[in-house]
LUMLO-281691 format. One line per field, with one value per residue (C-alpha): residue in three letters; x, y, z. Coordinates in nm, 2 decimals. Layout:
aa <- (ALA; ...) .
xx <- (X; ...) .
yy <- (Y; ...) .
zz <- (Z; ...) .
END
This chain:
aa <- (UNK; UNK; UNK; UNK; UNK; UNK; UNK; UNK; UNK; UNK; UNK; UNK; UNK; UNK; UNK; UNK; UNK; UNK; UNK; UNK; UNK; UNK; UNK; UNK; UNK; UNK; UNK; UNK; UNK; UNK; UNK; UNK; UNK; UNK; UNK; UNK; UNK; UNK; UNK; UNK; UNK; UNK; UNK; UNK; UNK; UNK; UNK; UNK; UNK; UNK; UNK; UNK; UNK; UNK; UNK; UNK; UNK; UNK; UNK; UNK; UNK; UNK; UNK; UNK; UNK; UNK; UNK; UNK; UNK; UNK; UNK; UNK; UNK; UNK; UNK; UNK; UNK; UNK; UNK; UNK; UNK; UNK; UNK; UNK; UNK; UNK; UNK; UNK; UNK; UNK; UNK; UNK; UNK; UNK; UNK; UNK; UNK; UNK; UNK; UNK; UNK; UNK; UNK; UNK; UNK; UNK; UNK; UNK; UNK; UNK; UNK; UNK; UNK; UNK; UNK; UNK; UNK; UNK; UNK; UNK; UNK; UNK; UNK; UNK; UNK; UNK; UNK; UNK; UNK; UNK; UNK; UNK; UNK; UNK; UNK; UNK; UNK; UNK; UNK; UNK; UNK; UNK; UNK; UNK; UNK; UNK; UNK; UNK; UNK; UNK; UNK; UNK; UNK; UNK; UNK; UNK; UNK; UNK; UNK; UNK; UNK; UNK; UNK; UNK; UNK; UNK; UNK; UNK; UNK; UNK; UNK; UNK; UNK; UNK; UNK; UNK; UNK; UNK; UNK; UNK; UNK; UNK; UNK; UNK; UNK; UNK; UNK; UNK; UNK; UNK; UNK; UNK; UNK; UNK; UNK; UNK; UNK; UNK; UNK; UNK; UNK; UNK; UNK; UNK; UNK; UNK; UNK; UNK; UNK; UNK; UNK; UNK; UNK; UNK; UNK; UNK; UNK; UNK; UNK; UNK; UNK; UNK; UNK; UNK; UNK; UNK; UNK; UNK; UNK; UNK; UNK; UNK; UNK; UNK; UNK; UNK; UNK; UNK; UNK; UNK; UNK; UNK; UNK; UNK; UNK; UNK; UNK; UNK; UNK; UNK; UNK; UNK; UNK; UNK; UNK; UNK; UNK; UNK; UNK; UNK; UNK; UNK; UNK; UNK; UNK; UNK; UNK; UNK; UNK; UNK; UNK; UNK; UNK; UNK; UNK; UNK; UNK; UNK; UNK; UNK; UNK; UNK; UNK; UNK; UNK; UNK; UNK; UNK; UNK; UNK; UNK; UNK; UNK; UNK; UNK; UNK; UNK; UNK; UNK; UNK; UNK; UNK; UNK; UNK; UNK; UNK; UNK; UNK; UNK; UNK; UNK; UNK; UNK; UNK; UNK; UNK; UNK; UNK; UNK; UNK; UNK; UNK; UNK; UNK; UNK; UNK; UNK; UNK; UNK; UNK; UNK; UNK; UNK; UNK; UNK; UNK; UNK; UNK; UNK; UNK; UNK; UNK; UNK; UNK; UNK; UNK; UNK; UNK; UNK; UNK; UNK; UNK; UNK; UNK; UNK; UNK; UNK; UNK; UNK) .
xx <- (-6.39; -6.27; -6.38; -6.23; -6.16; -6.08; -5.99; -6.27; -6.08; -5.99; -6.10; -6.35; -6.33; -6.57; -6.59; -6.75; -6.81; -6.90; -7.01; -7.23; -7.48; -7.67; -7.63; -7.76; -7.62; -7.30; -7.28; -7.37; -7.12; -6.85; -6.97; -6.98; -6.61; -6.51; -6.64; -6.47; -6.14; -6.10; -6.28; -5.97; -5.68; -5.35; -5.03; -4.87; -4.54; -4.63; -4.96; -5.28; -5.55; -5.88; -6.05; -6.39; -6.54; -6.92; -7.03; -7.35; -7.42; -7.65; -7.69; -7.74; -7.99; -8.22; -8.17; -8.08; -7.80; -7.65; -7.29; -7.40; -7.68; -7.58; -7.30; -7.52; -7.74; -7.47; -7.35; -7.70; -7.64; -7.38; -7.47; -7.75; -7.46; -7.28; -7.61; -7.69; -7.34; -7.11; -6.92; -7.17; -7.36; -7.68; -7.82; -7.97; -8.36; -8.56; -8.74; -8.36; -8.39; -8.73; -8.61; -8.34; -8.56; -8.78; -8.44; -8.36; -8.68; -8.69; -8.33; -8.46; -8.75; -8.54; -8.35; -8.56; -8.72; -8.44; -8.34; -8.77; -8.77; -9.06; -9.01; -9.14; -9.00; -9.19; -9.15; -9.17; -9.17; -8.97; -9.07; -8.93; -9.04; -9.06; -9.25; -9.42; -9.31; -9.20; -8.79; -8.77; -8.81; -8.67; -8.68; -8.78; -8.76; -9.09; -9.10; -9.45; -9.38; -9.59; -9.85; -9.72; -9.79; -9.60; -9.32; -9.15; -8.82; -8.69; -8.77; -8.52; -8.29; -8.08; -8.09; -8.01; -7.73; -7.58; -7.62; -7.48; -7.78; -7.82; -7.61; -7.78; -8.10; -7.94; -7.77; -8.16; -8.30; -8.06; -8.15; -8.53; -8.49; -8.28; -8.59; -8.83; -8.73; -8.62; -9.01; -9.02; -9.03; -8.68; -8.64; -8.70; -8.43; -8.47; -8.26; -8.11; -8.01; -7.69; -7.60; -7.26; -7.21; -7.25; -6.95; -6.74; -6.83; -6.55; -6.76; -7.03; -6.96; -6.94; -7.28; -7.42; -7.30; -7.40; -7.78; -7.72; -7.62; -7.87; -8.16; -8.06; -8.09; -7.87; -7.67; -7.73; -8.10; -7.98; -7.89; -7.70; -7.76; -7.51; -7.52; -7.22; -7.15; -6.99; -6.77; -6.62; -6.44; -6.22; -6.21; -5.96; -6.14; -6.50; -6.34; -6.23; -6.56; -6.78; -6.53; -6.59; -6.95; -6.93; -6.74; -6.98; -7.26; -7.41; -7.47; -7.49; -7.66; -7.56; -7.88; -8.01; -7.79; -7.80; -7.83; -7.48; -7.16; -7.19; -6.89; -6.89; -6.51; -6.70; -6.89; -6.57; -6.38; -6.64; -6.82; -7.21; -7.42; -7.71; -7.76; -8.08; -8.18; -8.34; -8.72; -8.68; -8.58; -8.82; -9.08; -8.96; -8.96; -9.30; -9.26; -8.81; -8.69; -8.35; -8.46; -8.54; -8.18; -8.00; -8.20; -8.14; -7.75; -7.73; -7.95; -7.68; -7.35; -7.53; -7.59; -7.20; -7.05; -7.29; -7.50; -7.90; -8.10; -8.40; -8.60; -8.76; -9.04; -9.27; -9.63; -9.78; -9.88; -9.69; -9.39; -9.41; -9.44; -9.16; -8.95; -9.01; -8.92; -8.59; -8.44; -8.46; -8.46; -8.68; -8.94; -9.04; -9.31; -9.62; -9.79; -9.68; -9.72; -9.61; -9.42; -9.62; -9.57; -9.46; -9.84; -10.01; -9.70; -9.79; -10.14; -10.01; -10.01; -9.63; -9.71; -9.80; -9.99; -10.28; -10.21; -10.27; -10.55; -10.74; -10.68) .
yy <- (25.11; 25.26; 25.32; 25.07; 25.08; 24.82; 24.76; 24.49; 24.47; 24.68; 25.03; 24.95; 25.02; 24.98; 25.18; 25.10; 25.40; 25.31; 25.48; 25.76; 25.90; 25.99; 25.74; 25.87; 26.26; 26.14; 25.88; 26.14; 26.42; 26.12; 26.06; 26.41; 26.47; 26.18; 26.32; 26.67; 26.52; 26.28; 26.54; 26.77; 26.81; 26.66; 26.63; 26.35; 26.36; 26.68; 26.62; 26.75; 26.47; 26.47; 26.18; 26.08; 25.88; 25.72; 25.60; 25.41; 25.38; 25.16; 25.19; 24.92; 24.82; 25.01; 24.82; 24.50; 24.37; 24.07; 24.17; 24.00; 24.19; 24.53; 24.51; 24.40; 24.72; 24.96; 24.82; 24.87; 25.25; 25.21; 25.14; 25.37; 25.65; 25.55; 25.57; 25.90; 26.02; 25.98; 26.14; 26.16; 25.95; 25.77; 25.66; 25.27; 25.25; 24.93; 25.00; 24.95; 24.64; 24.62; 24.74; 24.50; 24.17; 24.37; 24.37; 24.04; 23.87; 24.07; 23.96; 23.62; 23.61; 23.86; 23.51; 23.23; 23.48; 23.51; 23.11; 23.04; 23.38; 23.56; 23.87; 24.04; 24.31; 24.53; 24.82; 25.21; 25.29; 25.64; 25.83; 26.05; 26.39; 26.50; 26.24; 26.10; 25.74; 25.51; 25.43; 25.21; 25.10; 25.08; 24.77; 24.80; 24.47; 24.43; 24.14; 23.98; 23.89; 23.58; 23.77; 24.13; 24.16; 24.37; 24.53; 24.87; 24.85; 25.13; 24.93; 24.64; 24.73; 24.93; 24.55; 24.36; 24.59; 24.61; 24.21; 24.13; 23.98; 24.24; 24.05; 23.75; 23.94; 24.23; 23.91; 23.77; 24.12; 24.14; 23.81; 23.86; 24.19; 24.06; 23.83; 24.01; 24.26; 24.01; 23.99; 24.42; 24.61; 24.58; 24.98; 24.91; 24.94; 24.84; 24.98; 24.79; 24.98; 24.87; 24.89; 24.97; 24.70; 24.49; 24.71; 24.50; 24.18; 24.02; 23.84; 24.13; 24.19; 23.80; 23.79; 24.07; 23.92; 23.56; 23.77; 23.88; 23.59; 23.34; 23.58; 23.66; 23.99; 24.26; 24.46; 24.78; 24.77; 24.72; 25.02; 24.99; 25.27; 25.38; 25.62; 25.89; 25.72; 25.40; 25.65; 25.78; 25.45; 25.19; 25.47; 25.29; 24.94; 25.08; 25.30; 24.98; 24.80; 25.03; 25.05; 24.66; 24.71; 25.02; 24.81; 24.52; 24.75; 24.82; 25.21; 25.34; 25.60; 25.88; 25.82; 26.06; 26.36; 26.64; 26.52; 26.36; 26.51; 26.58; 26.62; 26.76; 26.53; 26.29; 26.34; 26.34; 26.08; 25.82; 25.67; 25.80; 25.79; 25.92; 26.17; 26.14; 26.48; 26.33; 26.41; 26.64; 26.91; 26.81; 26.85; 27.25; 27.33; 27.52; 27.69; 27.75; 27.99; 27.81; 27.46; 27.57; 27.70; 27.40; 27.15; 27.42; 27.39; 27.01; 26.98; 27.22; 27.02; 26.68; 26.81; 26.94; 26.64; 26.42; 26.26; 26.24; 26.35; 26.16; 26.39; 26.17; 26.24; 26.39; 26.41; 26.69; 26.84; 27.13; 26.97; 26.75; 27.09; 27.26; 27.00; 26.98; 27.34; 27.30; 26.99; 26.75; 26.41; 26.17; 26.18; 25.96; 25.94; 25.88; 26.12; 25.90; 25.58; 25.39; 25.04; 24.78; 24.42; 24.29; 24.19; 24.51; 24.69; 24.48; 24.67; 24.97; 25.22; 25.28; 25.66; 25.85; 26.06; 25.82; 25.77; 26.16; 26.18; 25.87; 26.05) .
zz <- (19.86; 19.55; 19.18; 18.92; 18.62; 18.38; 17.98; 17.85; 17.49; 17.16; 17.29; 17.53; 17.90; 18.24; 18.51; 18.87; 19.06; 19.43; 19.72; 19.58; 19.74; 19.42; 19.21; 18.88; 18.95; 19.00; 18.69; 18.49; 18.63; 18.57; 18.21; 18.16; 18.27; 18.08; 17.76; 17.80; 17.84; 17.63; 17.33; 17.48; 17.16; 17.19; 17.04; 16.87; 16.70; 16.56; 16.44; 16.66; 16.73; 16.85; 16.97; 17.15; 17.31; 17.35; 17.73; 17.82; 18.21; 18.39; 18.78; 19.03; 19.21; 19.01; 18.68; 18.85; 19.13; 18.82; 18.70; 18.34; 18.31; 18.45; 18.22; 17.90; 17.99; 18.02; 17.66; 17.51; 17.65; 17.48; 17.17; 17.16; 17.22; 16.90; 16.75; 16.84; 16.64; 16.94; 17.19; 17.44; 17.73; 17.75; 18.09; 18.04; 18.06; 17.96; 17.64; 17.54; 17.59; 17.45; 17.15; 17.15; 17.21; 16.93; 16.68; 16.74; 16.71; 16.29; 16.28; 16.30; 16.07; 15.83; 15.79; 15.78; 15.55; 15.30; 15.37; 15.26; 15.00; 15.15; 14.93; 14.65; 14.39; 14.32; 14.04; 13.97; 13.66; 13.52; 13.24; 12.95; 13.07; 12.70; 12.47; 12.84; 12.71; 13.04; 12.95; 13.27; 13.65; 13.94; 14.14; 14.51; 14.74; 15.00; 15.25; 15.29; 15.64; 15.77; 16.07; 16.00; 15.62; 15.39; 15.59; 15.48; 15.39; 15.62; 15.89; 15.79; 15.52; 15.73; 15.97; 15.70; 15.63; 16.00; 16.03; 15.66; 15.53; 15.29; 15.09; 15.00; 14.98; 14.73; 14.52; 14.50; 14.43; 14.08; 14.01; 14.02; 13.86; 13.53; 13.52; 13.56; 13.27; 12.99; 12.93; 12.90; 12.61; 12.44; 12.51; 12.89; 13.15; 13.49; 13.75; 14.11; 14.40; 14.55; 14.93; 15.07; 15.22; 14.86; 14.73; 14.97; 14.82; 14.60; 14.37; 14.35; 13.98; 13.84; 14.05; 13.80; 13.54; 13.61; 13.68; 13.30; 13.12; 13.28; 13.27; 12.85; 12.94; 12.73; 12.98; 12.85; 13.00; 13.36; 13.52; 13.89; 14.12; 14.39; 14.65; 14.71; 15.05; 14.82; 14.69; 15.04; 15.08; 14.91; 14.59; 14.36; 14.44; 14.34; 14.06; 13.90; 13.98; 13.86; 13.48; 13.47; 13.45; 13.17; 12.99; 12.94; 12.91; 13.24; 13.33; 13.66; 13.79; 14.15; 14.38; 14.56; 14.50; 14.68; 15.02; 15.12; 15.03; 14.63; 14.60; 14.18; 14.17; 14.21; 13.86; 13.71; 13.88; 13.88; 13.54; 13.59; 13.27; 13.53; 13.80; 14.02; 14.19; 14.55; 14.64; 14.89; 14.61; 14.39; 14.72; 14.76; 14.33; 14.33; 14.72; 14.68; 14.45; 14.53; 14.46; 14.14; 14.09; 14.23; 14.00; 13.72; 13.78; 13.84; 13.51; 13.30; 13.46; 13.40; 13.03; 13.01; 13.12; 12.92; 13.20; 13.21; 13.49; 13.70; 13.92; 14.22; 14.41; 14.15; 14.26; 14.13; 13.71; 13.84; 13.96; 13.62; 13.40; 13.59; 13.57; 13.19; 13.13; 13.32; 13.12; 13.30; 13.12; 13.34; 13.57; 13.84; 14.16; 14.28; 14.03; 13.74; 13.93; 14.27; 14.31; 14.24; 14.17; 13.81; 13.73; 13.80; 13.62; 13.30; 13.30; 13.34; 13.04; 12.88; 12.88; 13.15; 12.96; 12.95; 13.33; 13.42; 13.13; 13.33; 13.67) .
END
């Protein structure tokens, strides 16, 4: 008997490696041979490639004698190869496919929860660092799930992203947030995350718009956040996107920079009014003489190129007060106050101020 090997579709291939007399020593010597060829540079017409490649092997009888389900088990090792960033092996073992009857059973509830609109929005307010008046919030979506209660929305944004549902649930969030603020303070903006995966929607911007017109809310107090990863793809497409939205008003903010590529062409190429300067900078500002240069910089090229800056993460008077001597525009974080929803935001004082003064 001899090995076989066999194309399933697209770029995905089986192997059946037979007559080993240890089984799991010698998968893993194939795997690993495998992987250091394919990862080995070629030529083609002149240009050097690299490639990988991402295995997932599971071993009969020990997880099971079925063809169907030996194969779906090598496909969840698989999976969790790509996962783990590729070009490498993973040997099956069955919390995978605990975790996979796990994922499918939130998949399911994530939609009969968008299809019944089991979520809330809830709101964190930012601040003007200098005169401590809030300016706005940011809207945050939580899903009061049925038996589990409020669920965290690391734990199924990034599903309703990979299955597409974030779509429907980001159109709902804009929605709710437009009405939400049209009973706000007229100098109040709120601001709406956007995923990725909304950037690819065709009809994302007539959506906004629609959320504006039928809500009565003027669009210079919604404020759209993006991340740098939106940037990395379809450029010209989201370049013109993002234009339609300055031009009726809308501003639109970098999230989180400083921890993906921040790129500085991207300041320049793209139409930010706002730069927010991620919490894990603001976490270092009293411990990291370099933190406190980097946010130093980013405030002084914000300020040259005419943008405003948010710090995240604040939750300390020391943060707050260094953050105040360096520039920076905006404050926001637990110190000042956490998401809540709409009704407890309404009691909340509109300077923080009288927040740290009750504290």
């Amino acid at each position: 008997v001899t090995d076989v090997l066999a194309r399933l579709g697209g770029d995905e291939f089986a192997i059946i490696q037979t007559g080993c007399h240890d089984q799991r020593a010698s998968s893993i010597d194939l795997a690993s041979r495998i992987s250091k060829l394919i990862a080995e540079p070629f030529q083609l017409q002149g240009h050097r490639i690299e490639i990988g490649t991402s295995i997932g092997v599971a071993l009969a009888p020990e997880h099971g004698s079925d063809q169907e389900q030996l194969l779906k088990k090598a496909d969840l090792a698989l999976y969790r190869s790509k996962s783990a960033g590729r070009n490498c092996f993973t040997l099956y073992d069955e919390a995978m496919s605990a975790e996979l009857e796990a994922r499918n059973t939130l998949e399911g509830d994530l939609r009969d929860a968008i299809a019944r609109c089991l979520f809330e929005v809830h709101y964190q307010p930012y601040f003007d660092v200098q005169t401590g008046r809030r300016r706005g919030v940011e809207a945050l979506v939580r899903w009061r799930h049925p038996t589990r209660g409020l669920i965290p929305p690391d734990l199924f944004i990034p599903l309703a992203e990979e299955t597409g549902l974030i779509v429907p649930l980001g159109e709902w969030i804009i929605r709710q947030a437009c009405d939400d603020a049209i009973s706000w303070p007229a100098d109040t903006t709120v601001s709406v995350n956007l995923s990725p995966v909304q950037f690819k929607q065709a009809e994302l911007f007539d959506i906004i718009e629609s959320a504006l017109r039928k809500s009565g809310l003027p669009p210079e107090r919604l404020e759209i956040e993006i991340t740098e990863s939106v940037l990395l793809e379809r450029a010209v497409e989201n370049h013109a996107f993002m234009e339609r939205l300055k031009s009726i008003g809308v501003s639109l903010a970098l999230d989180d920079f400083g921890t993906g590529y921040s790129s500085l062409s991207c300041l320049t190429a793209f139409p930010f009014d706002k730069i927010k300067i991620d919490k894990s900078f603001i976490g270092k500002l009293s411990k990291r003489h370099k933190s406190l240069a980097i946010i130093s910089s980013i405030v002084t090229l914000a300020r040259g190129l005419g943008m405003s800056v948010t710090a995240e993460g604040v939750e300390t008077r020391e943060q707050l007060e260094g953050l105040k001597t360096l520039g920076v525009n905006f404050a926001q974080g637990y110190l000042l106050g956490r998401p809540v929803p709409i009704d407890e935001l309404n009691d909340q004082p509109q300077s923080y101020r009288s927040r740290l003064d009750a504290a």
